[in-house]
C-alpha positions as CSV (number, residue, x, y, z in Angstrom):
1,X,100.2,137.5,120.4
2,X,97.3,135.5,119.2
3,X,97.7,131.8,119.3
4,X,98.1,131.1,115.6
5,X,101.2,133.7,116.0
6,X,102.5,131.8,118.6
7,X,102.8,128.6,116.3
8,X,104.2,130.7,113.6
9,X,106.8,132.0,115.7
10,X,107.3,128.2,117.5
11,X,107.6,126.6,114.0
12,X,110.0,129.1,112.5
13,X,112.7,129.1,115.1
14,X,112.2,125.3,115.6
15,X,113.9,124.4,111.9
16,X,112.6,121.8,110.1
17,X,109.9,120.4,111.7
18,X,107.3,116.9,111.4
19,X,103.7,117.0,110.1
20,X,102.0,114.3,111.9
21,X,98.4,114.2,110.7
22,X,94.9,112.2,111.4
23,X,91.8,112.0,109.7
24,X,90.9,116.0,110.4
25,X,92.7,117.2,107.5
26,X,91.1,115.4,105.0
27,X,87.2,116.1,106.1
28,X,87.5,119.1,103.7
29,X,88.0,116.9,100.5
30,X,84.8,115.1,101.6
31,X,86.3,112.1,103.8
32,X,84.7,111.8,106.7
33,X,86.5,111.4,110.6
34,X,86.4,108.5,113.1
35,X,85.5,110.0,115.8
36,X,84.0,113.0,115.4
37,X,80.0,113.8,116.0
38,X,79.4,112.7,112.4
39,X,82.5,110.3,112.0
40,X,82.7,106.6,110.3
41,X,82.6,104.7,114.1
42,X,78.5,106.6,114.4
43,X,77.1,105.1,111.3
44,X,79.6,101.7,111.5
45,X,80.5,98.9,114.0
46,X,84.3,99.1,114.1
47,X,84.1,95.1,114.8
48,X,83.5,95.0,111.5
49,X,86.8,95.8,110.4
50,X,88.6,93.2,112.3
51,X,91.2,91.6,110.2
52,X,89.6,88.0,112.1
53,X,86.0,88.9,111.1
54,X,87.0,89.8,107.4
55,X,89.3,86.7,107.1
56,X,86.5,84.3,108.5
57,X,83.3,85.8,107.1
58,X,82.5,86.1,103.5
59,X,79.4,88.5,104.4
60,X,81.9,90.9,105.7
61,X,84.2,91.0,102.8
62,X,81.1,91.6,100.3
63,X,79.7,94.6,103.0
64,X,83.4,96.2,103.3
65,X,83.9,96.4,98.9
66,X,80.7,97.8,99.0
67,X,80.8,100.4,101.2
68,X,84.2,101.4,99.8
69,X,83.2,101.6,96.7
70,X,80.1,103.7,97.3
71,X,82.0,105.5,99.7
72,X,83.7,107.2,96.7
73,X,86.6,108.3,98.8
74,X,89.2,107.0,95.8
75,X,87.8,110.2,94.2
76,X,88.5,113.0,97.0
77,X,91.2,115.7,96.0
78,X,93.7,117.6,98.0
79,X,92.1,120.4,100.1
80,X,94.3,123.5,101.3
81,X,95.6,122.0,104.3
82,X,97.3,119.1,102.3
83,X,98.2,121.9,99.4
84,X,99.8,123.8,102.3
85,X,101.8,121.4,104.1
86,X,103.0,120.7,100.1
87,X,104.0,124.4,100.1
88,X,105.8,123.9,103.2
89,X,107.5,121.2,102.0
90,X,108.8,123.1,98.6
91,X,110.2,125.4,101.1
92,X,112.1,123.0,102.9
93,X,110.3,123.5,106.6
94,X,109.6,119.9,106.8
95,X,111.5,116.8,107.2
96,X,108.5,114.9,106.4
97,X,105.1,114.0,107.3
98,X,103.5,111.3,108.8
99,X,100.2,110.4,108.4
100,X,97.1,107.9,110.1
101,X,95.6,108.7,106.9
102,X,95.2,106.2,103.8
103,X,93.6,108.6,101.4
104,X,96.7,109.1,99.6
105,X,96.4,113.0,99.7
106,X,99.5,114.1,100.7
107,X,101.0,112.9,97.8
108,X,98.9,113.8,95.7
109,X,98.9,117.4,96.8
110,X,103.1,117.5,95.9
111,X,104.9,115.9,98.9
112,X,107.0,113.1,97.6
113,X,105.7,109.7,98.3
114,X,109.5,109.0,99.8
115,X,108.8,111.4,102.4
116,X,105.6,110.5,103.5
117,X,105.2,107.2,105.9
118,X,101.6,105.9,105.9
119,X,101.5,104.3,109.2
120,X,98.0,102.4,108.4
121,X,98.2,102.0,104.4
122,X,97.2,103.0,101.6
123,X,93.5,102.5,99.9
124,X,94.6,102.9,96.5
125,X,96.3,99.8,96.5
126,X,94.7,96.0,97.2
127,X,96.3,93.2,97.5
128,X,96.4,89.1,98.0
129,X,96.3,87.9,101.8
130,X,98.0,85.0,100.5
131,X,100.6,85.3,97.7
132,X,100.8,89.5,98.0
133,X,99.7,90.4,94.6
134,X,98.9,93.5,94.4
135,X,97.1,95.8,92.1
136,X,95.3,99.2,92.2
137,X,92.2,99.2,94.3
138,X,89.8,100.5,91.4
139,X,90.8,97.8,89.2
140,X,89.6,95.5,91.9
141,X,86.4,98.1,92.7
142,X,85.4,97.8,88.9
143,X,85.2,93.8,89.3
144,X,82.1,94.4,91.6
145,X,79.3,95.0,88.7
146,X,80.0,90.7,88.4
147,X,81.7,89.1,91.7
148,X,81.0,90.7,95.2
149,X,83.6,88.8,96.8
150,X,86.7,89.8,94.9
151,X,89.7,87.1,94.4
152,X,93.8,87.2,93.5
153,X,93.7,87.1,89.7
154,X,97.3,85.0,89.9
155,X,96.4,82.8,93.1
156,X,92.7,83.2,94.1
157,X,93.2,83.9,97.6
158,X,91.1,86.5,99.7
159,X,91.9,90.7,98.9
160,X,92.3,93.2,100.8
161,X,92.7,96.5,101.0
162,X,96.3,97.9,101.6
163,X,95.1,99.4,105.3
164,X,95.7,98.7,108.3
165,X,92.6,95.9,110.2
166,X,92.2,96.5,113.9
167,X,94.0,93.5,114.8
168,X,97.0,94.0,112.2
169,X,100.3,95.0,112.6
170,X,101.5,98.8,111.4
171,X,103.6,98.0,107.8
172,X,106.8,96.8,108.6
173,X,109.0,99.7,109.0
174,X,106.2,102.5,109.1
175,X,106.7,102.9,113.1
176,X,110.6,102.7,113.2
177,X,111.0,105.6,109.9
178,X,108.5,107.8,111.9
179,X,110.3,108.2,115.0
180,X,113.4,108.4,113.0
181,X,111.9,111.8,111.5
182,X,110.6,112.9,114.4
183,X,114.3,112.3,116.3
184,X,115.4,114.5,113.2
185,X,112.9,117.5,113.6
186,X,113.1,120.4,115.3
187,X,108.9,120.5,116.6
188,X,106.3,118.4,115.5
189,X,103.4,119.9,114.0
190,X,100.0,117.7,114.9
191,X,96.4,118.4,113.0
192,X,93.8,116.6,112.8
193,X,94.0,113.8,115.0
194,X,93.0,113.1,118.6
195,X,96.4,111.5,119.1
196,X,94.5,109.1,120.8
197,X,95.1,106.2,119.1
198,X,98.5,104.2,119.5
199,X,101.1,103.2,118.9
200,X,100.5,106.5,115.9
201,X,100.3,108.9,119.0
202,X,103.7,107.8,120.4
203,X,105.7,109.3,117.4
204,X,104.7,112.8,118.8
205,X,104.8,112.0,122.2
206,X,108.2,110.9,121.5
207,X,109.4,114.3,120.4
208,X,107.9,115.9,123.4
209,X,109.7,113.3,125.7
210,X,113.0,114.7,123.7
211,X,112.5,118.4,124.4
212,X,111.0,119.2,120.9
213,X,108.0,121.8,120.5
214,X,104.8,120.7,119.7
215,X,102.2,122.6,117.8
216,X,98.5,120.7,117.9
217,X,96.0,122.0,115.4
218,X,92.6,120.0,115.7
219,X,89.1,120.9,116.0
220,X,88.3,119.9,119.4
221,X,90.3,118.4,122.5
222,X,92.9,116.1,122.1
223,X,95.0,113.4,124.5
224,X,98.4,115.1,124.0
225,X,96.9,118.9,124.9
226,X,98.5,118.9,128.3
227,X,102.0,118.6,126.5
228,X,101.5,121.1,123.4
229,X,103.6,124.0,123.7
230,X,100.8,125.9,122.1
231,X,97.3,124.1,120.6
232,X,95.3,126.1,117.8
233,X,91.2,125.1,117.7
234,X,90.5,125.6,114.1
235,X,89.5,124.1,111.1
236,X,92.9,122.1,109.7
237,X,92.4,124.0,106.2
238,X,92.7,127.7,107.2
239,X,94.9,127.3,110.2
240,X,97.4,125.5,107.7
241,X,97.2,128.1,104.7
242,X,97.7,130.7,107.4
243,X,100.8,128.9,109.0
244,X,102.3,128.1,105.6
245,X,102.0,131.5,104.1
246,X,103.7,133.0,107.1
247,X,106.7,130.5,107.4
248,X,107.3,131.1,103.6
């Protein structure tokens, strides 16, 4: 039994299990990783997006609009891994998914938005550091042909986008709904991510602490590879349409 077998057979007599995804999945709609050879944190000082540095410095704020809005990553579609982990959602096999990812994908692909927790935002949404307007990030996006340092249209305080800042707290209740999810599946499934980063990891280090399965799909190692009950190296896209077709 090859490893992708394995998975299958791990997944289906597990029940209803938790996606838990990272930026991996999404490379195939055009977004690029953090840490991969050709991720974001090569070509960009991750200082930079310190919620301190973007507060305090009005250079920062003008670099960060542009580069999001030539980034074009408002654009990207759904590739088959989100499509998949839609199917598997239509066929009940998931209690939900949580993602490190902001793109806004999942949803898009067909998981509701009530079942996905975004544990470090959304960019399709901005909003007011100071009174908490918010408004749809390509409204604000379109405003950079005549200001480069977009401001509240009700109170004129500072924008941001709805993510996550190094130095920023997870949303309130992103953290506590995850583990609640994962406390309710029967494995966790991981792609994409290093699980390296916390306090995201912890949700499915927490299921393995609890006795549940977990099945790590990434490209490359990972810092929870020691505990996965079985780990598939492959491209998040295939592996996924593989998986989902078989537990349908």
């Amino acid at each position: 039994m090859d490893v992708v077998d394995r998975a299958v057979s791990i997944l289906r007599s597990a029940g209803p299990f938790l996606a838990f995804t990272g930026a991996g999945i999404s490379t195939e709609s055009g977004i690029p990783d953090f840490r991969g050879p050709d991720g974001v944190w090569t070509k960009v000082d991750p200082a930079e997006f310190t919620i301190d540095r973007y507060l305090t410095r009005r250079d920062t704020r003008v670099r960060s609009w542009r580069v999001r809005r030539d980034s074009g990553a408002l654009e990207a579609r759904p590739n088959r891994g989100h499509q998949a982990l839609a199917r598997l959602w239509e066929a009940d096999r998931l209690v939900g998914v949580v993602t490190q990812n902001i793109d806004g994908l999942h949803q898009a692909a067909g998981v509701p938005a009530d079942a996905v927790v975004e544990l470090h935002g959304n960019a399709h949404r901005s909003v007011c550091v100071d009174c908490g307007h918010d408004r749809p990030t390509a409204e604000v996006l379109a405003l950079l042909d005549d200001v480069d340092d977009p401001r509240c249209s009700e109170c004129g305080g500072i924008v941001k986008v709805d993510v996550v800042f190094f130095g920023e707290m997870l949303p309130p209740g992103a953290l506590e709904r995850s583990f609640s999810l994962a406390s309710d599946a029967g494995a966790v499934l991981a792609v994409g991510s290093t699980l390296s980063v916390f306090p995201a990891a912890g949700v499915p280090l927490e299921a393995v602490r609890a006795g549940r399965p977990l099945v790590i799909v990434n490209q490359g190692p990972t810092e929870l590879d020691d505990l996965a009950t079985v780990r598939v190296d492959g491209p998040a896209g295939a592996v996924l349409s593989t998986l989902a077709d078989a537990l349908r």
